[in-house]
N, CA, C and O atoms as a printed pandas DataFrame, in Angstrom:
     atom_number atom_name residue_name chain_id  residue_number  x_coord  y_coord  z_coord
0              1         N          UNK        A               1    0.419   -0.656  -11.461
1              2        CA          UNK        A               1   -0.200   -1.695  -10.676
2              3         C          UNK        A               1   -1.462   -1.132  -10.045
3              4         O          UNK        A               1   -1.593    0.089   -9.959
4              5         N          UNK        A               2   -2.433   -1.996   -9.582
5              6        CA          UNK        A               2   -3.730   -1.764   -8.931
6              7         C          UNK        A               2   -3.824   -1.436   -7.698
7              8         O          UNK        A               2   -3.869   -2.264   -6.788
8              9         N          UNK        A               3   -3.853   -0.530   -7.584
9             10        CA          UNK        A               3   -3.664   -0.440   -5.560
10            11         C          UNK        A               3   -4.908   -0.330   -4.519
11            12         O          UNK        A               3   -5.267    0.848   -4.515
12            13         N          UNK        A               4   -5.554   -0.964   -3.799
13            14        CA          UNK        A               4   -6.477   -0.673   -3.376
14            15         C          UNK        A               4   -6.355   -0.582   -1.507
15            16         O          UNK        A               4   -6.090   -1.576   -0.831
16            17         N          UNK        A               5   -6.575    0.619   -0.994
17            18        CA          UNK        A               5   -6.795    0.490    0.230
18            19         C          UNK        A               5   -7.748    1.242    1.113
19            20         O          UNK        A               5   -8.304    2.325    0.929
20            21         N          UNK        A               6   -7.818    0.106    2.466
21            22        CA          UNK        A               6   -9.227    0.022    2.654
22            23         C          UNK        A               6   -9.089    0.342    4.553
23            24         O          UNK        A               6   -8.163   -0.048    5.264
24            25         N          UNK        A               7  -10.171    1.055    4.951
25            26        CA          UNK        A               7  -10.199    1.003    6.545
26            27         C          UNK        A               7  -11.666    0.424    6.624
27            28         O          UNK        A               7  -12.432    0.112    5.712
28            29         N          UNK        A               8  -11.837    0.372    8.137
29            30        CA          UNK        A               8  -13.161   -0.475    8.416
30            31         C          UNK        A               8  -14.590    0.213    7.833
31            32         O          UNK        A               8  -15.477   -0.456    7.304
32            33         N          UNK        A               9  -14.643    1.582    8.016
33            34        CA          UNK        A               9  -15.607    2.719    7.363
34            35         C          UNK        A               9  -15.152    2.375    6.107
35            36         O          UNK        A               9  -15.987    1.577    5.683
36            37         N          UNK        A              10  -14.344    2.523    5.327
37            38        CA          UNK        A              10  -14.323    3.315    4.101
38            39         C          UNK        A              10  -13.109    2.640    3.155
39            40         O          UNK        A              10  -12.093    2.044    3.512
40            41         N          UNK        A              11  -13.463    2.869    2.200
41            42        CA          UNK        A              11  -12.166    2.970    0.647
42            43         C          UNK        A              11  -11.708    3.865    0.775
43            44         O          UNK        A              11  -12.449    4.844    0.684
44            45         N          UNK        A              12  -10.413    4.084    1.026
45            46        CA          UNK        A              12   -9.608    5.127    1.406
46            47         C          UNK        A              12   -8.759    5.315   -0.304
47            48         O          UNK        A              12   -8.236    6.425   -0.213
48            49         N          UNK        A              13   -8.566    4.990   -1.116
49            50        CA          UNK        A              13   -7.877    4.638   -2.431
50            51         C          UNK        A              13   -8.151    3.701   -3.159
51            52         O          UNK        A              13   -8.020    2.616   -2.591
52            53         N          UNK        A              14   -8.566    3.637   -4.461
53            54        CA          UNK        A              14   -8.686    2.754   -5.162
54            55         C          UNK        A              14   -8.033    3.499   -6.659
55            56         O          UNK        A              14   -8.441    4.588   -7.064
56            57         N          UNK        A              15   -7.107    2.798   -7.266
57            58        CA          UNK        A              15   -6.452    3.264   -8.603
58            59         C          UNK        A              15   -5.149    2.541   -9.011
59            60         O          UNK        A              15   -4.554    1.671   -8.377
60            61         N          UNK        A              16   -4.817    3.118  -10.272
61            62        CA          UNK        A              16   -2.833    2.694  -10.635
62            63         C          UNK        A              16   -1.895    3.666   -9.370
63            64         O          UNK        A              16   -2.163    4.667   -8.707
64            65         N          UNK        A              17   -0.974    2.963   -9.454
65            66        CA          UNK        A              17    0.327    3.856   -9.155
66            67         C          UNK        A              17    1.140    3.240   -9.408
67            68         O          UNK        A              17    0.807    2.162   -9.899
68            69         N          UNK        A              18    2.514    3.470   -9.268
69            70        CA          UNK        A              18    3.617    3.537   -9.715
70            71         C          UNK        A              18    4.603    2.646   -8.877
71            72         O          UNK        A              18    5.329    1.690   -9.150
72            73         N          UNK        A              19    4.208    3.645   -7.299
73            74        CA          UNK        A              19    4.830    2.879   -6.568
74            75         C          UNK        A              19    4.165    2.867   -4.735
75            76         O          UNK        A              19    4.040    4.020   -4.322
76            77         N          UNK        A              20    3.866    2.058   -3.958
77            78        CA          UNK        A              20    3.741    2.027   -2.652
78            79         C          UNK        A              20    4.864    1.947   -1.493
79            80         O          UNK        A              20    5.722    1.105   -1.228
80            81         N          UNK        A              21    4.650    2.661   -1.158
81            82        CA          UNK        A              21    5.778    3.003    0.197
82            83         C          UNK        A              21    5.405    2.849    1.646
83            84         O          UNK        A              21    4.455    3.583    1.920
84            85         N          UNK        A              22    5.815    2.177    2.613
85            86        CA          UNK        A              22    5.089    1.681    3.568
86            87         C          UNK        A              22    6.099    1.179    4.847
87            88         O          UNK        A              22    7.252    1.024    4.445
88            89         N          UNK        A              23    6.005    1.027    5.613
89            90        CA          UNK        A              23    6.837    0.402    7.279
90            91         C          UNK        A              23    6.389   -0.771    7.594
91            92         O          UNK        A              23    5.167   -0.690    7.716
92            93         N          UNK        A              24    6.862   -2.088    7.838
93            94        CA          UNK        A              24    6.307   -3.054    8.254
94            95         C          UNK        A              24    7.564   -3.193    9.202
95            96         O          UNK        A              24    8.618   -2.568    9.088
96            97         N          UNK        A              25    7.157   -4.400   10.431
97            98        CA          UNK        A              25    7.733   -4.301   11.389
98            99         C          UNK        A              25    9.428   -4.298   11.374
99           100         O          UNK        A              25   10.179   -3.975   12.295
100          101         N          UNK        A              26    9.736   -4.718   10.157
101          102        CA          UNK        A              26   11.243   -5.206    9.609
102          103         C          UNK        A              26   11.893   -4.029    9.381
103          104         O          UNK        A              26   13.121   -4.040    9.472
104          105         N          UNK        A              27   10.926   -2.293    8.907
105          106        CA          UNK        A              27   11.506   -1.662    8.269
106          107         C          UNK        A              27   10.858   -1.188    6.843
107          108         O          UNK        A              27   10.171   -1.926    6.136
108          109         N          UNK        A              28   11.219    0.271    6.519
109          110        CA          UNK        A              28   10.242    0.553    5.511
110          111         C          UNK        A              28   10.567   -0.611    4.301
111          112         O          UNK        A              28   11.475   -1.440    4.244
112          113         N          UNK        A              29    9.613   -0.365    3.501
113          114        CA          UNK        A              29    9.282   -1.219    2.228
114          115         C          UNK        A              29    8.839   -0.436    0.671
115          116         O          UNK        A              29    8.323    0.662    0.460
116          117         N          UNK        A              30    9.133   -1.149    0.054
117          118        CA          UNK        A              30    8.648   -0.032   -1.543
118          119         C          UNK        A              30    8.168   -1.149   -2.743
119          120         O          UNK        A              30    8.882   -1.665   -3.603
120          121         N          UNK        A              31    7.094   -1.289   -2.565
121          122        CA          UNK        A              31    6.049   -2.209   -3.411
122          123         C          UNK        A              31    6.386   -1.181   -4.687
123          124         O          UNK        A              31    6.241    0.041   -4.693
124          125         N          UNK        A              32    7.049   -2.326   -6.137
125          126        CA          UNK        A              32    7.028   -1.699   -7.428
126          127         C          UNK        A              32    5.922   -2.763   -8.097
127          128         O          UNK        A              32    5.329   -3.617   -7.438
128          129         N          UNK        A              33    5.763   -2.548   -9.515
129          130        CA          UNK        A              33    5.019   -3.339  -10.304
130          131         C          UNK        A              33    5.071   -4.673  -10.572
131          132         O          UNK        A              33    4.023   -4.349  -11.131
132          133         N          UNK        A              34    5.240   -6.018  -10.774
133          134        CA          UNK        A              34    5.749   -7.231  -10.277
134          135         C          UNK        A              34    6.376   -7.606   -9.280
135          136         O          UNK        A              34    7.405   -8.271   -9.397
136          137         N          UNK        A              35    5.980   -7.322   -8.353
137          138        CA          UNK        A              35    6.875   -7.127   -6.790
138          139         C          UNK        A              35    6.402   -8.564   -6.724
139          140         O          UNK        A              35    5.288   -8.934   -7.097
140          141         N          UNK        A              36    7.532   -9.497   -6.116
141          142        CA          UNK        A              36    7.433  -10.837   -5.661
142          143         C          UNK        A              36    5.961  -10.733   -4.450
143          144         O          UNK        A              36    5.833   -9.812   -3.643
144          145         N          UNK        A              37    4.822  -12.096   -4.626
145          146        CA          UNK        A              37    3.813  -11.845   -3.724
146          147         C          UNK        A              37    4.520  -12.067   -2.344
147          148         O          UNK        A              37    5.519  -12.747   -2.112
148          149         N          UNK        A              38    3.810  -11.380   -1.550
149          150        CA          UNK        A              38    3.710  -11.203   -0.066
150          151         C          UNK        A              38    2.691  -10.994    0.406
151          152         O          UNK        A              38    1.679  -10.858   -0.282
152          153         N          UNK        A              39    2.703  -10.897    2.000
153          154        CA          UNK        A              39    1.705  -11.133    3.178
154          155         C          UNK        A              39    2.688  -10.474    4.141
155          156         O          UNK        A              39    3.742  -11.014    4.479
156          157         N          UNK        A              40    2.235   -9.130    4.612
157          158        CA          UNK        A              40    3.042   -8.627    5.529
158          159         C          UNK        A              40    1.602   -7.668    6.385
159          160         O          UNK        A              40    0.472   -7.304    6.057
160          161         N          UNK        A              41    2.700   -7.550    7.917
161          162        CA          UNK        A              41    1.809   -6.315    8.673
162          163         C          UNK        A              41    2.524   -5.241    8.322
163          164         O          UNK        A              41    3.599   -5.171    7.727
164          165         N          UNK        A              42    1.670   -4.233    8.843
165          166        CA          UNK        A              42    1.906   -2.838    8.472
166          167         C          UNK        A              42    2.213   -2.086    9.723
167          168         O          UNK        A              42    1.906   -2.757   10.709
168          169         N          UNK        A              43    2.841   -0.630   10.090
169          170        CA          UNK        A              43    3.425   -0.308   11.549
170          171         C          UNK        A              43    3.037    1.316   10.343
171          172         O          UNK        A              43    2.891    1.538    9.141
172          173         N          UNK        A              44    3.021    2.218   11.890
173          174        CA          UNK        A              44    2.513    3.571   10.981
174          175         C          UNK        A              44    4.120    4.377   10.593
175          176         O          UNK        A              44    5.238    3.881   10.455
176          177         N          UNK        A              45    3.771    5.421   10.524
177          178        CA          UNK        A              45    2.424    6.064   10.935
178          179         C          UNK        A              45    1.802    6.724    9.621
179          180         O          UNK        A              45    0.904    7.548    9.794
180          181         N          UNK        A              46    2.337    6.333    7.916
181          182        CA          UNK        A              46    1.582    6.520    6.962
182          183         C          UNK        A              46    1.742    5.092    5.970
183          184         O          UNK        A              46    2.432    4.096    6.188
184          185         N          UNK        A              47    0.837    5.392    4.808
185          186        CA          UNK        A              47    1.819    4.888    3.582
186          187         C          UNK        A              47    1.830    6.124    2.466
187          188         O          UNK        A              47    1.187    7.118    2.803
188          189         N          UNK        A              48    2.378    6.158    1.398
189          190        CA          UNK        A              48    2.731    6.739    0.712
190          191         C          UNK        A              48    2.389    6.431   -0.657
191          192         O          UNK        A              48    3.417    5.995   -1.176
192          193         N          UNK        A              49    1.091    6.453   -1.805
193          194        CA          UNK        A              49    0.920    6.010   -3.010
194          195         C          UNK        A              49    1.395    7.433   -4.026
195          196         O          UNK        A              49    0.890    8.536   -4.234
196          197         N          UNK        A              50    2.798    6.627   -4.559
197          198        CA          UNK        A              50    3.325    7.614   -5.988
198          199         C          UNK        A              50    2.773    7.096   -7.338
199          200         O          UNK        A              50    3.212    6.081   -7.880
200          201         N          UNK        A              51    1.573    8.020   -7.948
201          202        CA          UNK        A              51    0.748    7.681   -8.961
202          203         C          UNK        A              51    1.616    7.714  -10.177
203          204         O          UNK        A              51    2.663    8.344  -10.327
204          205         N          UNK        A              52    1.068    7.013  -10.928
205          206        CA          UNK        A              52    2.034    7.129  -12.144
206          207         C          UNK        A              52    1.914    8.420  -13.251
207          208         O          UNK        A              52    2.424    8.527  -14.366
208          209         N          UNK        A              53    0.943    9.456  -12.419
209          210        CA          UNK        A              53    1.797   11.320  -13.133
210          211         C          UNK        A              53    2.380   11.828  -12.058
211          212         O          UNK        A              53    2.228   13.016  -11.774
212          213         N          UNK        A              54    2.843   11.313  -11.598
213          214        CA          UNK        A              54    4.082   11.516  -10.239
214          215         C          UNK        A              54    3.359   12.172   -8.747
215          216         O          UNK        A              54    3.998   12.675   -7.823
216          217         N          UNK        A              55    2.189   12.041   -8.804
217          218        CA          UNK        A              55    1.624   12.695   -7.736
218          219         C          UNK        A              55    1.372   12.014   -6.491
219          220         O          UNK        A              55    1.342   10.797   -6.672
220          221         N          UNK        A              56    1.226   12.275   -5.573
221          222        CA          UNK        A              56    1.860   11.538   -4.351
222          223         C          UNK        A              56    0.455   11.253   -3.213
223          224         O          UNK        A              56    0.123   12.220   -2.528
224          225         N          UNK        A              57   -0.031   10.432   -3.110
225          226        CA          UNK        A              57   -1.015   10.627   -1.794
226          227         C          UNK        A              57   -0.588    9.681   -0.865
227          228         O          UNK        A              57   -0.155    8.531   -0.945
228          229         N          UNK        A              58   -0.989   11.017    0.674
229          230        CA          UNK        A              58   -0.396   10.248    1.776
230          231         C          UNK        A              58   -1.156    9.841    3.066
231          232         O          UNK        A              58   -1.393   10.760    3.851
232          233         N          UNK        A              59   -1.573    8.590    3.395
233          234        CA          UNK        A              59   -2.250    8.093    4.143
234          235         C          UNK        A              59   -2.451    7.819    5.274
235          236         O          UNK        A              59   -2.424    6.589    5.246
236          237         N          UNK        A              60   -2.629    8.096    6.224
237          238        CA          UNK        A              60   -2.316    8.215    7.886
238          239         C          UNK        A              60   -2.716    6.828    8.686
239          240         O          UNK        A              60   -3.922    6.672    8.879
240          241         N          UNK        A              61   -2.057    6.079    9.041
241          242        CA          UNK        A              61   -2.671    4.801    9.529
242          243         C          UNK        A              61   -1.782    4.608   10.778
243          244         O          UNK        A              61   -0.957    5.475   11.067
244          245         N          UNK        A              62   -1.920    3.561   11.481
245          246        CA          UNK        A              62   -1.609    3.205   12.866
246          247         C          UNK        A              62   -1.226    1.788   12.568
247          248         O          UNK        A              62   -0.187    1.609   13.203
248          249         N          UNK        A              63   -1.541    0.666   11.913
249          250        CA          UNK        A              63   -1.496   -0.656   12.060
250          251         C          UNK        A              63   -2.443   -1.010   10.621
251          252         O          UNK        A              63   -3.410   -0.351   10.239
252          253         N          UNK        A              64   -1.856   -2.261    9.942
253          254        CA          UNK        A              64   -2.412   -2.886    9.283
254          255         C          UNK        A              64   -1.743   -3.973    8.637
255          256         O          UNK        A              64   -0.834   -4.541    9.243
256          257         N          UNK        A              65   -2.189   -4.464    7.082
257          258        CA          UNK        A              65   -1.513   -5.566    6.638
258          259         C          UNK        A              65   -1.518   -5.321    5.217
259          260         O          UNK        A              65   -2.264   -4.440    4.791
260          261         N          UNK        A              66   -0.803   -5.964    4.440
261          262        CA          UNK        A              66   -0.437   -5.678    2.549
262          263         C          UNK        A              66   -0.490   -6.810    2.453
263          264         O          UNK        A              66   -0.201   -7.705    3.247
264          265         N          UNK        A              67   -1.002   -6.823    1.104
265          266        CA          UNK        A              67   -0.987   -8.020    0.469
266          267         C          UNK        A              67   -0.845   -7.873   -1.055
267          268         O          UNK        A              67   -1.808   -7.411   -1.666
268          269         N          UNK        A              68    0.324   -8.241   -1.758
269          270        CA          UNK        A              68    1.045   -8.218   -2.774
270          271         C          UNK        A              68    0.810   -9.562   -3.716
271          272         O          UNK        A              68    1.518  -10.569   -3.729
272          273         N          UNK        A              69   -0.798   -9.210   -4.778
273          274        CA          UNK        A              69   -0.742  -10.530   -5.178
274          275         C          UNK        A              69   -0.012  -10.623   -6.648
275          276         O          UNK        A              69    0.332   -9.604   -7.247
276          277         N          UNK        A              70    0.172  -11.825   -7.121
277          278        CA          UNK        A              70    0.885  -12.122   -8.799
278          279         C          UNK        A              70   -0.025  -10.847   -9.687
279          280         O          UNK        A              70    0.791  -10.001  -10.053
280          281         N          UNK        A              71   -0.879  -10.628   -9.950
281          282        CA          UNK        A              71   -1.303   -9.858  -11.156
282          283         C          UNK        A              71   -1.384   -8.305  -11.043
283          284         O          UNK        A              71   -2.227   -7.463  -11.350
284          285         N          UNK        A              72    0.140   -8.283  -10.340
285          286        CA          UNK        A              72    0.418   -6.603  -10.164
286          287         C          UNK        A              72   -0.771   -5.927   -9.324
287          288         O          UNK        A              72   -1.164   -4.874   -9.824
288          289         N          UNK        A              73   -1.374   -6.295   -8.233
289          290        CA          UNK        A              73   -2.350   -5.642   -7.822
290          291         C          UNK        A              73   -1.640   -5.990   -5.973
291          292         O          UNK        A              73   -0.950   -6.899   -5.511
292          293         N          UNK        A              74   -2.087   -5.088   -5.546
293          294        CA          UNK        A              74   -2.136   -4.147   -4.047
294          295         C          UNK        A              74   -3.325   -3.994   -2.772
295          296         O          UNK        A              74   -4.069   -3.016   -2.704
296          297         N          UNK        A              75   -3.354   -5.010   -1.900
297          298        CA          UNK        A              75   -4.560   -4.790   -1.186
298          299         C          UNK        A              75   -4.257   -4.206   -0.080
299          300         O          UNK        A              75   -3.763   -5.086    0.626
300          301         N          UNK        A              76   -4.266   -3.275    0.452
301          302        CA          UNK        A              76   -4.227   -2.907    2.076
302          303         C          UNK        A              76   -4.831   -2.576    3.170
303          304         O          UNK        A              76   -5.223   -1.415    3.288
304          305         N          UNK        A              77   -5.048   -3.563    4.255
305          306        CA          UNK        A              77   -6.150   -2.760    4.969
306          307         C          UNK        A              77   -5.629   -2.558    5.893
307          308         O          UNK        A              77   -4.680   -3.238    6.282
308          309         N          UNK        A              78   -6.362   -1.024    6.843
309          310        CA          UNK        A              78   -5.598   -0.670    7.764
310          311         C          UNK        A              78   -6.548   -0.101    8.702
311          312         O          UNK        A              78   -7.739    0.052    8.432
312          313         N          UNK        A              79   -5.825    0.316   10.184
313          314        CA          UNK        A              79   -7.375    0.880   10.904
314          315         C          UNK        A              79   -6.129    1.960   11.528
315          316         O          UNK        A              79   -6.431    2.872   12.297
C-alpha cells in the first residue's frame, strides 16, 4: 500500500509498506493493505511504517489524524 506522511514543515515518508502501526484514542491500530476506509485521530507518541523488505521506520509524533482511503493508500498528518 501507499503510505504517505506529512508534518506542517515537511514529508516525513512517502513510499509502499506492508504495514502501519499507530495509537488512536481507542487504542493501538495496524493499517494492512485493503484495510476498510477510515478517518481517525492519532495520540503519540510514534507510528511505526513496516516496509515490505521488512524494514521498519519509526516516527515520533504527538497528535494527528489517518486517513485510510479505498485504493490501498495511507495519508497521515501529524504535528
Amino acid at each position: 500500500m501507499r503510505v504517505s506522511i506529512y508534518s506542517i514543515q515537511q514529508t516525513l515518508y512517502e513510499g509502499e509498506a506492508e504495514k502501519v502501526i499507530c495509537r488512536t484514542s481507542l487504542g493501538q491500530m495496524t493499517v494492512l493493505d485493503r484495510h476498510i476506509p477510515l478517518v481517525s485521530s492519532l495520540t503519540g507518541p510514534s507510528i511505526e511504517v513496516v516496509k515490505r523488505d521488512r524494514g521498519r521506520e519509526k516516527i515520533d509524533m504527538r497528535s494527528g489524524f489517518i486517513e485510510v482511503r479505498p485504493e490501498s493508500e495511507v495519508v497521515i498528518l501529524i504535528n
